[in-house]
Each structure stands twice: as C-alpha cells, then as structure tokens.
C-alpha positions in Angstrom: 36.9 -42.0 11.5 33.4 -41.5 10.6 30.8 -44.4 9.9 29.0 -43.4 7.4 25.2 -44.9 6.3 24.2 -46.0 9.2 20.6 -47.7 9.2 20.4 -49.3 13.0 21.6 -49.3 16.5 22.4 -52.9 16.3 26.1 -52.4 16.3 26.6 -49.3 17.5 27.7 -50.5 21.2 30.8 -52.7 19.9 32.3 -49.5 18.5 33.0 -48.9 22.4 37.1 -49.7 22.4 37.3 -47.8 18.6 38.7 -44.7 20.1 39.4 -43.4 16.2 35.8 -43.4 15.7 34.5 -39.7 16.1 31.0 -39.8 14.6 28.5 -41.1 13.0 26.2 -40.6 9.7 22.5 -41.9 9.6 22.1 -43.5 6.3 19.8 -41.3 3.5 17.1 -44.0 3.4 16.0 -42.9 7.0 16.8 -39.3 6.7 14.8 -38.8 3.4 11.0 -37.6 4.1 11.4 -38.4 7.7 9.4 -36.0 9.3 6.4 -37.9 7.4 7.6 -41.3 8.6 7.0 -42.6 11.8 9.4 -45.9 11.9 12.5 -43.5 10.3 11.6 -41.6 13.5 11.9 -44.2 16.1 15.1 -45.2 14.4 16.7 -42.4 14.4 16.3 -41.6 18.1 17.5 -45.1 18.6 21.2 -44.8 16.9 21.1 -41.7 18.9 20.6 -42.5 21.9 22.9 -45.4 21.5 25.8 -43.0 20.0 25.0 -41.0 23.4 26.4 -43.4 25.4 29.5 -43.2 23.7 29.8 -39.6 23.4 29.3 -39.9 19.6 27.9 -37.2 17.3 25.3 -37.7 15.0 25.0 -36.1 11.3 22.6 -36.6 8.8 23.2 -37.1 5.0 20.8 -36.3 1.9 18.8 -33.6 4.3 16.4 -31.8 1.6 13.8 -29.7 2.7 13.5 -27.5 6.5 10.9 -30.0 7.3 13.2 -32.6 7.5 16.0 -30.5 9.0 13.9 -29.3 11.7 12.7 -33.3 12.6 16.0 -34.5 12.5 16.9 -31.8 15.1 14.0 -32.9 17.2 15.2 -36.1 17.3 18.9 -34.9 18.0 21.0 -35.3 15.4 23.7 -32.1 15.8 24.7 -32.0 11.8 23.4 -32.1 8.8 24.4 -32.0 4.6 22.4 -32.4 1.4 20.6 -30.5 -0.9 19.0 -28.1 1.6 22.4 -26.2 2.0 24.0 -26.8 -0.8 24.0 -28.1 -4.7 27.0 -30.6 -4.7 30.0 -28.5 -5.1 31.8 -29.0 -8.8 35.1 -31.1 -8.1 37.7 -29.4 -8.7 41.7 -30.7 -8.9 45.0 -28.7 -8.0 48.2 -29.2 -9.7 51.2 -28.3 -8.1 54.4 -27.9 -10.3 57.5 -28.5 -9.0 
C-alpha cells in the first residue's frame, strides 16, 4: 500500500504496526513551486524525516519543472512523477478473447 496525498507528519507515526504500507506520496499542493516556498519546504522535510523512522520511501506527485525536482531531492524525497517526465500516458484497455 501506498498513501497517497500526503500534506503533514501528523499521522505518519501510527502507520508503525501497518506492515502493508510501503511508501508514501507528498500531496501536489506542497510539491508544486516548492523550491520558491519556504513553508512547503519545512514540510516536506518533516513527513520525511518522520517516514525515516519507519523505513518509508518518499515520492513526490505533480513534479513540473528541474527546479522543483532538484529541491525535492534536497530535501530527500527518493521518487518522483508529473509533467517533468512525462505527458499523462493515453489509457489504453486490453481485450482478451476467449
């Protein structure tokens, strides 16, 4: 399981004796323009540092530009998706005959 949109470290502790849980996604309010914004900055280093203690990854969602790639890095996040990478991908569907 991965949480997605997360905004704070509030809760992140009680997710101790959730062994399914495998990582965790900071919401795209905070990721968006934040190597221009100080607070999205302390946050993020927050829910990381608190997903540290539990051995949890942290990805970022909605990453746009390299300035925002390389400040999440800085502040340790260890993946990332959005437009920077990638337009979203057409969805597509498979059918199977039998």
């Amino acid at each position: 399981i991965v949480i997605d949109n997360v905004q704070s470290c509030d809760k992140i502790t009680a997710l101790v004796n959730y062994n399914e849980v495998c990582a965790l996604k900071v919401s795209y309010d905070l990721v968006h323009l934040v190597n221009e914004n100080l607070q999205n900055q302390k946050q993020i280093k927050k829910i990381v540092a608190a997903a540290k203690l539990l051995y949890l990854p942290v990805h970022a969602v909605g990453v746009e530009t390299k300035k925002e790639l390389f400040m999440l890095t800085k502040l340790g996040i260890v993946g990332a998706q959005g437009f920077y990478f990638s337009e979203p991908l057409q969805e597509f569907t498979q059918v199977v005959s039998y």
